[in-house]
C-alpha positions in Angstrom: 0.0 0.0 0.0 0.9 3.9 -0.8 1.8 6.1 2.0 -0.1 8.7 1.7 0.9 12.0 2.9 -1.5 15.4 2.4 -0.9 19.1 3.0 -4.2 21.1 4.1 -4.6 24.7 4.7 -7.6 24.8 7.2 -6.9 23.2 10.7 -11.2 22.1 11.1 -10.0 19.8 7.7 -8.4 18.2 9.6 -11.3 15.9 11.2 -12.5 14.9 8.1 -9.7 13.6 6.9 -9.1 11.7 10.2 -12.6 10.3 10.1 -11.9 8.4 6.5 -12.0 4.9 7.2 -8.7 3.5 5.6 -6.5 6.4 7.1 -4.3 5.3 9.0 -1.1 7.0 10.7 0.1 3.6 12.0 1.2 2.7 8.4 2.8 6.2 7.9 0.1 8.4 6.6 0.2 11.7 7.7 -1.1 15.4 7.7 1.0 19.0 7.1 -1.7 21.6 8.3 0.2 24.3 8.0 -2.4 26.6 10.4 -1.9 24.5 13.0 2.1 24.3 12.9 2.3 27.9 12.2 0.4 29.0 14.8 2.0 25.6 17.2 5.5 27.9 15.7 4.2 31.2 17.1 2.6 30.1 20.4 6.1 28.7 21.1 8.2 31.9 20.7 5.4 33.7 23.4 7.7 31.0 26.0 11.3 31.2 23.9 11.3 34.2 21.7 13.2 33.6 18.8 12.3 29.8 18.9 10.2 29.9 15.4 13.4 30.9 13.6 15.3 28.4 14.9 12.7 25.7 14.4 11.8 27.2 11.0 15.6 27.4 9.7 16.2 23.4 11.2 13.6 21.8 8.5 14.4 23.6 5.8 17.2 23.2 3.2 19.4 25.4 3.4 23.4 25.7 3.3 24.7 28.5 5.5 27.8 29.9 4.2 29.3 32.7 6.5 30.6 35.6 4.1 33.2 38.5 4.8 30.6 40.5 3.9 28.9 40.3 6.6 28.9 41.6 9.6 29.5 39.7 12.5 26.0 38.3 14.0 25.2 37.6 10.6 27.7 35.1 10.5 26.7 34.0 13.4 22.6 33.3 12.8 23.4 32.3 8.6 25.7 29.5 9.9 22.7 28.2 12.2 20.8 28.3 9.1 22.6 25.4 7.9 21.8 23.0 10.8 19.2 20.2 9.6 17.7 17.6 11.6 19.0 14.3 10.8 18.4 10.5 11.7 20.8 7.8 12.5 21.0 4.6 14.2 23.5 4.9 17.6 26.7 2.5 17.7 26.6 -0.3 20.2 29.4 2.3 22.6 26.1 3.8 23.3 23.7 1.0 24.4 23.1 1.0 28.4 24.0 5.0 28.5 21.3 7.5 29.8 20.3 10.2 27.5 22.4 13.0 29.4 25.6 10.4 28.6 24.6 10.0 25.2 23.6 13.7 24.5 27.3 14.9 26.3 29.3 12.3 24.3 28.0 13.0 21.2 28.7 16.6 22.1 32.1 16.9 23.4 33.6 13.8 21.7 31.5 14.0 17.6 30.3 17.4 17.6 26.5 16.5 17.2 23.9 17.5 19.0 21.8 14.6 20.0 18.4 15.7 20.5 15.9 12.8 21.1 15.4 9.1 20.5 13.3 6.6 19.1 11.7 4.6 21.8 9.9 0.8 21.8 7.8 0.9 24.8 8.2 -2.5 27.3 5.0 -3.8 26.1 6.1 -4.2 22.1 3.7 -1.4 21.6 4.5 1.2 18.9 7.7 3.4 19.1 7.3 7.3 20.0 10.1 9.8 19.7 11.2 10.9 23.6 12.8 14.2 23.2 15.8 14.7 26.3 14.6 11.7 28.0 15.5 11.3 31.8 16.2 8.2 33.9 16.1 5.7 31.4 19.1 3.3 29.7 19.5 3.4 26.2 18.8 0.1 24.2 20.7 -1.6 21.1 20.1 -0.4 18.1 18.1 3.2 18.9 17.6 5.6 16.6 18.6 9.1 17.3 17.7 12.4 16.1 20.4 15.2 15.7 21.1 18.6 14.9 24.1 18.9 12.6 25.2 20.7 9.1 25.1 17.6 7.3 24.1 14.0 7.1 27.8 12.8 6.4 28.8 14.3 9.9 25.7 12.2 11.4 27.5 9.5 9.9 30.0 9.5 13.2 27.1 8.2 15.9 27.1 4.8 14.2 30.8 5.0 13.5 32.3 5.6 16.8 33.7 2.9 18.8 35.0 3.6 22.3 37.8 1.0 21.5 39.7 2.7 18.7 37.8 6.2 18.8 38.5 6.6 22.9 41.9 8.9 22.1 40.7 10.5 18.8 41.3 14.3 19.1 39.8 15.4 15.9 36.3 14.3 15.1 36.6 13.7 11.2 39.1 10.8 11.4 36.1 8.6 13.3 35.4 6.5 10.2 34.4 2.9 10.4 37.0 0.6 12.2 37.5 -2.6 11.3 36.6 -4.5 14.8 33.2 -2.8 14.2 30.9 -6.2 13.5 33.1 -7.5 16.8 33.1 -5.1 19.2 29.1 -4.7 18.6 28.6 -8.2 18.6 30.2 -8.3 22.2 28.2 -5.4 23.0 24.6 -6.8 22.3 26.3 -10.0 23.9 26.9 -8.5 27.2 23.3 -6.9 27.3 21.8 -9.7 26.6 23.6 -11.8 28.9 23.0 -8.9 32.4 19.2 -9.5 31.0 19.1 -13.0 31.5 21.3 -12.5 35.0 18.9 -10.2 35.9 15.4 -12.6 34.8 17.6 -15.5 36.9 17.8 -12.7 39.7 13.8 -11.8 40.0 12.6 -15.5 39.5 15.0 -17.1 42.0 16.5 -18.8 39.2 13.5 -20.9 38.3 12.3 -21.2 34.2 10.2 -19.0 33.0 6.6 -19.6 31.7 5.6 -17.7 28.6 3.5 -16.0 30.6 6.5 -14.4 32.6 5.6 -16.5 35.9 8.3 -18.6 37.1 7.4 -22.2 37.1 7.6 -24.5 40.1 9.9 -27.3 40.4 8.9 -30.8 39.3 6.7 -33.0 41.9 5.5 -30.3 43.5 2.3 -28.2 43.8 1.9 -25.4 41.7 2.1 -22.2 43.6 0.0 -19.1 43.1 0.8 -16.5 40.5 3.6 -14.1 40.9 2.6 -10.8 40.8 4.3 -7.6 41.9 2.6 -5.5 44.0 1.3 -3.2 41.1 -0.9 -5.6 40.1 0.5 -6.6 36.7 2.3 -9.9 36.2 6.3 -9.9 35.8 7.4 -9.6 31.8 9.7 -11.9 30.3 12.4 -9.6 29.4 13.9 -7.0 31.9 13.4 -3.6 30.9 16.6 -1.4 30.6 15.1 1.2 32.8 17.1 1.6 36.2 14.0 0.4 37.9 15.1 -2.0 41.2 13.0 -5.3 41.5 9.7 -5.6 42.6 8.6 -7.0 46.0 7.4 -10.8 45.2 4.8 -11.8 47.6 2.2 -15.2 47.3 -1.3 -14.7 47.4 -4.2 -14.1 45.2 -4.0 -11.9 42.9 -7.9 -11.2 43.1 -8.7 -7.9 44.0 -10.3 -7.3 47.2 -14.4 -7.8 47.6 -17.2 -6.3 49.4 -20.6 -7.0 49.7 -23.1 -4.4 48.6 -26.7 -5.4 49.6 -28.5 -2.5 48.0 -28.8 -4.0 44.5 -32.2 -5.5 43.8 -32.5 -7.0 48.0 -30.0 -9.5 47.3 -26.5 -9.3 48.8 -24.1 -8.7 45.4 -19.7 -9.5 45.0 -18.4 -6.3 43.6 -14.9 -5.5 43.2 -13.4 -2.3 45.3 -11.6 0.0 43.3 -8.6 0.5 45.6 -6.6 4.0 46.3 -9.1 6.2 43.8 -12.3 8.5 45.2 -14.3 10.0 42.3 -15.7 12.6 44.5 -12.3 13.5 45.8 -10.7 13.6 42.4 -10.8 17.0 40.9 -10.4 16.8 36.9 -7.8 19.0 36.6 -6.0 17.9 33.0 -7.7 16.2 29.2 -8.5 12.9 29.2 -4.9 12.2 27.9 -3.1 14.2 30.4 -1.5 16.1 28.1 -3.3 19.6 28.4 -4.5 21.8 30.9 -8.1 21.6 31.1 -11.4 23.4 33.2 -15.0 23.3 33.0 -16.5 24.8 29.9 -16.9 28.5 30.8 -19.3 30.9 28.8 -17.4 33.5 26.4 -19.4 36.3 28.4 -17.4 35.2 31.7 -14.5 35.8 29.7 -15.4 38.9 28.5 -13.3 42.4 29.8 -14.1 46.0 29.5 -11.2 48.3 28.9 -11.7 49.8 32.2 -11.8 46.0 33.5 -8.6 44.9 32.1 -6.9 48.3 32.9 -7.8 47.5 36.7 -6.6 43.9 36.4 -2.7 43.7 36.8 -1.4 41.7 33.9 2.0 41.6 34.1 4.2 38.3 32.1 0.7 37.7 29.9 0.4 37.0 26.1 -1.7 39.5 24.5 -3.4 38.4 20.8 -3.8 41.4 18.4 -6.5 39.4 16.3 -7.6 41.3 13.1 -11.0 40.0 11.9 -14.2 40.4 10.6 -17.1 38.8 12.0 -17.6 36.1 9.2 -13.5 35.9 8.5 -12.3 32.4 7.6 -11.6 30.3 11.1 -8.0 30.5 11.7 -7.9 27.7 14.4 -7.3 29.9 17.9 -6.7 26.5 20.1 -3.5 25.7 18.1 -2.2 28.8 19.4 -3.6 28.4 22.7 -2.9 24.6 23.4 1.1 24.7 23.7 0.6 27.4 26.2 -1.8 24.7 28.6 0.9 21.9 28.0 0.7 19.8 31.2 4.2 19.9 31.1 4.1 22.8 33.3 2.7 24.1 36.3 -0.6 25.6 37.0 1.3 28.9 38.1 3.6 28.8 35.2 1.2 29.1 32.6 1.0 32.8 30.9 -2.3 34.7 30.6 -3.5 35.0 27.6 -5.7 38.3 26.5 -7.5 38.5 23.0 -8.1 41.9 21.8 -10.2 42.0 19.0 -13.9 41.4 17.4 -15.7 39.3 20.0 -18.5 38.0 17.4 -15.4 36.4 15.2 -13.8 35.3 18.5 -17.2 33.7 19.8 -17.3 31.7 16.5 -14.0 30.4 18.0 -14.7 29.7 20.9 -16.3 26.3 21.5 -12.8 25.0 20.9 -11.4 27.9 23.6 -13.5 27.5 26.4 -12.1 24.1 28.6 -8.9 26.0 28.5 -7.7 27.8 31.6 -6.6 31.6 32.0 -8.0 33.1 29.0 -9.5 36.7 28.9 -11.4 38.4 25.8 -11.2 42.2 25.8 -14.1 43.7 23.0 -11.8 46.2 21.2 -8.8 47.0 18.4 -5.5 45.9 18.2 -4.8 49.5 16.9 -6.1 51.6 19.8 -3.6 53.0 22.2 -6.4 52.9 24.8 -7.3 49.2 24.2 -3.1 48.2 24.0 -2.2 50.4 27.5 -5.6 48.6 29.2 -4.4 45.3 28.7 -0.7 46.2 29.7 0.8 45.4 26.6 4.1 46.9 27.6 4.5 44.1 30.6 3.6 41.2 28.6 5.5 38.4 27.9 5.0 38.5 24.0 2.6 40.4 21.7 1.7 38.5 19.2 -0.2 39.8 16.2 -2.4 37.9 13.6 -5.0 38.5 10.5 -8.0 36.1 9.8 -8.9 38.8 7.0 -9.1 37.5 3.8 -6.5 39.7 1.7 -7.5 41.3 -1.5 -6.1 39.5 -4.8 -5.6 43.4 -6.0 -2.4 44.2 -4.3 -0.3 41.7 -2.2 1.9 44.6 -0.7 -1.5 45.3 1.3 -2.6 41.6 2.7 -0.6 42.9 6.0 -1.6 46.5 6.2 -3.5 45.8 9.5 -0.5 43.5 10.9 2.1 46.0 10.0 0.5 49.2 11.1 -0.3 47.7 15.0 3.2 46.4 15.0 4.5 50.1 14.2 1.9 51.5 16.3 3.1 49.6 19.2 6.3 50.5 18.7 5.7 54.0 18.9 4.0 53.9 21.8 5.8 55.5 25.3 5.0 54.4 28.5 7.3 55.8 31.2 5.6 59.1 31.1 2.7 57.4 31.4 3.4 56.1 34.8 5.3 59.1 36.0 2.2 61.5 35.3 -0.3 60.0 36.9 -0.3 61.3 40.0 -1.0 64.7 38.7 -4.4 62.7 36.8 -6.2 63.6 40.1 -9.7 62.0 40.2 -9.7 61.5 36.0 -12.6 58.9 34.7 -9.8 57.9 31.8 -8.7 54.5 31.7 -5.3 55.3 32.2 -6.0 56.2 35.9 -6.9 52.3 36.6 -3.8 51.0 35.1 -2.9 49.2 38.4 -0.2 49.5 40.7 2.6 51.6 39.2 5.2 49.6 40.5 4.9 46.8 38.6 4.6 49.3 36.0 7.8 50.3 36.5 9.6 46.8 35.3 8.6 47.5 31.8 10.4 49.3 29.2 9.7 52.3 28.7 9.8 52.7 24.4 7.8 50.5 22.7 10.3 49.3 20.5 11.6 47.2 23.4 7.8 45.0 23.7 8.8 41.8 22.9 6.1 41.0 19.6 6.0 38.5 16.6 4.0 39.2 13.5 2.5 37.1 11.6 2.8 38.0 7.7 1.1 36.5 4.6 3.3 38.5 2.1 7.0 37.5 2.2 8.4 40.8 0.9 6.1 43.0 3.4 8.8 42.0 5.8 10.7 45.4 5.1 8.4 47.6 6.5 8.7 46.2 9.9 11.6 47.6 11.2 12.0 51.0 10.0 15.6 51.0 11.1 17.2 48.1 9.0 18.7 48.4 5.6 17.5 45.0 4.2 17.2 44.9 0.1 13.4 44.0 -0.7 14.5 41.3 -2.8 15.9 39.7 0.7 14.7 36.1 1.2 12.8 35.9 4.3 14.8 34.0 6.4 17.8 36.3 5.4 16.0 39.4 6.7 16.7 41.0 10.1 13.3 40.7 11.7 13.2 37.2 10.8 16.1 36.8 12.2 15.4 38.6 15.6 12.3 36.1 15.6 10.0 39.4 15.4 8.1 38.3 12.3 7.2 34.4 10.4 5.4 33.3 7.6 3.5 30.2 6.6 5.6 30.5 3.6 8.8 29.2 5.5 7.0 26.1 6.1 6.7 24.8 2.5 9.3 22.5 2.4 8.0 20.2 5.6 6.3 17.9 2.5 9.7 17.3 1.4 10.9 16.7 4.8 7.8 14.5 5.8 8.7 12.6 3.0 12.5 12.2 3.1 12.1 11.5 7.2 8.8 10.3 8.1 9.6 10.8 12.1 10.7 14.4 11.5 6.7 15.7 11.3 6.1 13.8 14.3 9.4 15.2 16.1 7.8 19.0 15.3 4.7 18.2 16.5 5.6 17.0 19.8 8.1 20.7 19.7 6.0 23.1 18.6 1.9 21.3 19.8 3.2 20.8 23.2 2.4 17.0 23.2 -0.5 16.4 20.8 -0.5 12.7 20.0 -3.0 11.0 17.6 -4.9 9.9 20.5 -5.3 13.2 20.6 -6.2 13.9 17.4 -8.9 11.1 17.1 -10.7 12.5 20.5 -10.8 16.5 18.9 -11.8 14.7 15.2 -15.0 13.9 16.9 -16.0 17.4 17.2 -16.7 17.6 21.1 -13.6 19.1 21.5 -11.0 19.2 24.8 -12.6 16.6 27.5 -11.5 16.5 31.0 -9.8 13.4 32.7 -9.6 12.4 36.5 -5.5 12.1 37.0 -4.2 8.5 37.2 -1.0 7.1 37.4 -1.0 6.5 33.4 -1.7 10.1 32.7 0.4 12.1 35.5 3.1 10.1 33.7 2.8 12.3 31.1 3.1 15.3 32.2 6.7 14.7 33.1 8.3 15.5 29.8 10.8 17.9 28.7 9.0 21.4 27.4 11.0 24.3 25.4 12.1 27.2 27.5 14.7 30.2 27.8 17.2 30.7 30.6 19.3 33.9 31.1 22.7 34.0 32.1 22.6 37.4 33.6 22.0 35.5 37.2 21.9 32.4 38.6 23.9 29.7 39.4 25.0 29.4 35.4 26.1 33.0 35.8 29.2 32.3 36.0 29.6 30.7 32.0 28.6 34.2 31.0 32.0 35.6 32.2 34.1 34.7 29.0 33.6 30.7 29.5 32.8 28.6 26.4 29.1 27.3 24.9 30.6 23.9 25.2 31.1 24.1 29.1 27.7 25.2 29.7 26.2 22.6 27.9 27.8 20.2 29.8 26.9 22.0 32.4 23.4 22.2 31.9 23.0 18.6 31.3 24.7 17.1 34.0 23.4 19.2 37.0 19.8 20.3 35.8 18.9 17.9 32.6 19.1 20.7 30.6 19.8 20.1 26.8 21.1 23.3 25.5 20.4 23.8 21.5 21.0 27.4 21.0 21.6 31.3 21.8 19.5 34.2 21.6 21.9 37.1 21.5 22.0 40.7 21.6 22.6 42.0 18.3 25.0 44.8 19.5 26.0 43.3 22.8 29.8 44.8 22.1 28.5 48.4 20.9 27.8 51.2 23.8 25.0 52.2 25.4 24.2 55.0 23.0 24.4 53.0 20.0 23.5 49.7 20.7 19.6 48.2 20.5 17.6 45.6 22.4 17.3 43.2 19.3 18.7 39.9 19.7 19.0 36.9 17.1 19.1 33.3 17.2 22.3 31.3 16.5 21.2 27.4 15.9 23.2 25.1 17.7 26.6 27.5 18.0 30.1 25.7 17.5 31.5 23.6 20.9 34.1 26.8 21.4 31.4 29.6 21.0 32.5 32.5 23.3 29.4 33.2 25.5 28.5 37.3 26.7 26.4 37.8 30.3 23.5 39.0 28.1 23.1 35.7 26.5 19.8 34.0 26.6 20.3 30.2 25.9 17.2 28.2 24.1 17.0 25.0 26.7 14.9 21.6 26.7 13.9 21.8 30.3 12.7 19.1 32.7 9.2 19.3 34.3 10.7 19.9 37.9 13.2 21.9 36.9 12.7 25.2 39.4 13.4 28.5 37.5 13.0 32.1 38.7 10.0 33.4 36.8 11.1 37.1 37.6 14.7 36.8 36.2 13.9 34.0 33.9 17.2 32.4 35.1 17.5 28.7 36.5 18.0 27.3 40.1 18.3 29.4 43.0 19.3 33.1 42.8 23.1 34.2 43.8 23.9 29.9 43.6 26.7 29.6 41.1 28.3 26.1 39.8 31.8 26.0 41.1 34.0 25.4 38.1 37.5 25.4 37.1 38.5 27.3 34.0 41.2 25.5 33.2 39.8 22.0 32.7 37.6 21.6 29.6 34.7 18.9 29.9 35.7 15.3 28.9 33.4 12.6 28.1 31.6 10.4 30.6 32.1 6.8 30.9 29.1 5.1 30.3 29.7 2.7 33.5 29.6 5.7 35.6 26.5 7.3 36.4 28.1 10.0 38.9 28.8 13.6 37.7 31.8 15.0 35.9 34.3 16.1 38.8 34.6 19.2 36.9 31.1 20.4 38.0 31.3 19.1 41.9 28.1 18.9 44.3 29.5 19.3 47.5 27.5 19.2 50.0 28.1 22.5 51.8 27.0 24.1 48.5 22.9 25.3 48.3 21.3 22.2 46.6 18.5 22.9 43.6 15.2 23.3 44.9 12.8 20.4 43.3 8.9 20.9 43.0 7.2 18.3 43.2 4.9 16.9 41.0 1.3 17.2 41.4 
């Protein structure tokens, strides 16, 4: 049979397709809707700005060739540009590593930057890409996904061999050896032979059935089942995960009974179902675990006033400048929403989010709005001053500003008229005179006088040209009237431009060539999804294709589990303990860093763009370098892109990691070697001693 693979405009296609009998994404069909992944591309940048550049630049295909041409942090972002995303199977040196081992070898020792891996779940079921797994051993034979300029240097993972590689100093003289075949022949060997001392370990050394329950010894009775106090029989094979071995005990494995007399006068055997109290249990997450979730709430509750929202204190929010007519084409709001309600972080972490725009076109989107939490509506236009200081737009997070307007096949250069003229508008705007006048307002009835308290006013910066914002354009070339202030030639391809760049503007257009990818890499699509949707699975996608949209779980074991996965996030090395690798230290020795002492994978920079220029001169625009080279100087104003761990703490305030004032203790002269895979312990470079202020944990809930 064909795999079938289909590119759709309209995210609300999307069900239909799904509902087709014979489609099926088991055997490798799949779906490019490119309003859901461009607005999945956008919501991400409101929690890493810049992110949609890198992400954008990584699938498509593109050689970056530095040029003395250019100036400097060009060099730097075009060289990014030519970072792909690459598959390829790991050598035996890696089976029984963790993923921080494998990640930091492939790092330090190849050059590559090992970003997730293909996992086969215990039960044979089908494989799922974990991105910066934690805890668990990697098996034979794993697929790994990497960042690197080319597939030839990908080439190295299934090359190296920690027998005649160990001393190599150079990366491109690891080339197949010739004890390859035996050295990963004596690898699988060994694994397999610790699994059968470990099956001969938990069974007491007795055979084992086919159904995983050791057999008793001829002549004699047969004893109960086995079963481990879960519940669930023991499996044949050990899994690699460090997991220690269940408690064994002998008795029934029948759950307990009660007897319930109510039912129809006759006493009746039910089952107790133990450790779980419906009435207790508040839903709190989807049905998958994978999303934030509440009770339907009407759009009216949601609704704000200007003098409302100017008397609510926003302050870290995501405000939506949505351009629309009442009957404009759906553009799909949830996509943009949903990766902001990603279980994967904490109630308080999530950002508000405020739409400011035509309430009739925003209650035609509701329905698949309202079981998400923290959402306000405020009736007004993305173009009034009034409506932009009300909502606190210069506090927020990220501005992000879209058009469901159909545009007018008469002249492209005005399809983003709207978009561009808010984004300038903004950007115009002042808002430390604001503050500073008010007392002087006496009893005024204007909105301003309700702004809140000024001293959370007083964090935000005071031109608008500092708001952090992303634009969303439908004409390429319409990319020059953003900034007013760069010299870019119109003919510029997009991804060449300065605001794109900076991360301050994307277009659908940069997406085209995921067909190609989808159908050169059929695990890429899926890699993006679970990046840029937050966790969407197609369990996921079957539940929303019925059209009853988002529906609430009660919180098991199976779906808590989910929520610990690794989410995409920004750290600042302004304060902190990683402070310290902003003093002149090298990208490589944070990364190594990172990994070892927070499970932090580190996969690129968001740097100011005239961090060595003066005061007077120099502007607040930063751009993203992709995956920067192992001896990348790093600057204190350096904001790193991170994969970060569900209970990792970070400093919402200074959007640093760890504890504040707690800096690793490092020595500058010792540069990061590899670790061996037999040792689980960290890098004596990077010590944890114990009269040093430990990392805070937060607890799961």
């Amino acid at each position: 049979e064909s795999r079938i693979i289909i590119q759709l405009m309209q995210y609300h296609n999307k069900a239909y397709l799904l509902n087709i009998p014979s489609w099926d994404w088991k055997q490798g069909d799949d779906v490019i809707c490119l309003a859901e992944l461009k607005l999945g591309f956008i919501a991400q940048s409101c929690l890493a700005p810049g992110f949609s550049t890198m992400m954008a630049n990584l699938f498509a295909m593109r050689s970056g060739e530095p040029s003395d041409d250019m100036q400097a942090w060009q060099n730097d972002y075009i060289q990014g540009t030519g970072c792909e995303m690459y598959t390829e199977t790991l050598s035996p040196t890696f089976t029984g590593m963790t993923f921080s081992q494998a990640s930091e070898l492939c790092f330090v020792k190849l050059k590559l930057l090992l970003l997730a891996v293909e996992v086969r779940p215990d039960d044979g079921g089908d494989t799922k890409i974990s991105i910066n797994p934690r805890g668990s051993k990697i098996p034979a034979n794993t697929v790994g996904f990497f960042i690197a300029q080319s597939a030839e240097e990908v080439k190295r993972a299934w090359y190296y061999c920690r027998a005649c590689h160990e001393d190599v100093k150079n990366e491109n003289q690891i080339k197949k050896c010739k004890c390859k075949n035996f050295i990963g022949g004596m690898m699988v060997h060994s694994v397999l032979k610790s699994q059968q001392i470990g099956q001969h370990i938990t069974t007491d050394g007795k055979p084992v059935q086919p159904n995983g329950v050791a057999a008793s010894k001829p002549g004699l009775q047969a004893a109960p089942s086995v079963v481990a106090k879960t519940g669930t029989p023991l499996k044949k094979n050990v899994s690699m995960k460090e997991e220690s071995a269940p408690d064994i005990f002998q008795e029934n494995p029948r759950p307990p009974i009660r007897q319930d007399p109510m039912r129809n006068g006759h006493p009746v055997i039910v089952p107790m179902t133990p450790d779980f109290d419906f009435e207790k249990t508040e839903m709190k997450y989807d049905s998958t675990g994978m999303f934030h979730w509440t009770p339907a709430r009407s759009i009216d509750d949601c609704i704000l006033d200007r003098n409302q929202a100017a008397m609510t204190v926003l302050n870290g929010h995501v405000v939506v400048c949505l351009f629309a007519h009442s009957d404009s084409p759906l553009i799909g709001l949830r996509n943009l929403v949903m990766p902001l309600r990603a279980s994967n972080f904490h109630f308080h972490e999530l950002k508000h989010v405020v739409i400011v725009g035509a309430v009739d076109y925003i209650k035609r989107e509701w329905k698949t709005l309202q079981n998400l939490p923290k959402i306000s509506v405020l009736n007004g236009s993305p173009l009034s001053r009034a409506d932009l200081r009300a909502v606190n737009v210069n506090l927020c997070d990220m501005c992000v500003i879209l058009s469901a307007k159909v545009p007018s096949n008469d002249d492209p250069t005005l399809a983003d008229k709207e978009a561009i003229l808010a984004s300038l508008n903004i950007k115009a705007m002042t808002f430390g005179d604001v503050v500073t006048n008010m007392d002087s307002m006496g009893d005024s009835k204007d909105a301003l006088n309700n702004m809140g308290d000024t001293s959370v006013k007083r964090q935000g910066p005071i031109y608008g040209t500092n708001v952090p914002m992303i634009t969303e354009l439908v004409n390429d070339s319409n990319v020059q009237f953003l900034d007013q202030d760069d010299d870019d030639d119109p003919d510029t391809e997009l991804y060449l431009t300065q605001p794109f760049a900076c991360g301050t503007a994307f277009a659908v257009s940069v997406l085209d060539s995921l067909m190609s990818t989808t159908y050169f890499n059929q695990n890429a699509l899926t890699l993006i999804r679970s990046l840029i949707t937050g966790g969407a699975t197609p369990e996921l996608e079957i539940i929303l294709a019925e059209g009853a949209g988002l529906r609430g779980g009660y919180s098991t074991p199976d779906t808590l589990a989910n929520r610990d996965r690794c989410r995409v996030g920004q750290i600042s090395l302004s304060d902190g303990p990683l402070a310290t690798f902003g003093e002149g230290r090298k990208y490589q020795d944070l990364f190594v860093a990172s990994l070892r002492n927070y499970g932090m994978l580190c996969i690129g920079l968001y740097r100011l763009r005239d961090a060595t220029l003066t005061a007077v001169d120099a502007t607040s625009k930063r751009y993203v370098i992709t995956n920067p080279p192992f001896d990348f100087g790093l600057l204190p104003t350096d904001q790193v892109f991170v994969l970060v761990q569900l209970n990792t703490q970070m400093d919402l305030r200074t959007n640093c990691v760890g504890l504040p004032r707690q800096r690793l203790s490092i020595n500058p002269d010792t540069a990061p070697t590899s670790t061996s895979p037999n040792s689980a312990g960290p890098n004596p470079l990077f010590n944890h001693s114990k009269n040093k202020p430990s990392l805070l944990r937060v607890a799961m809930v």
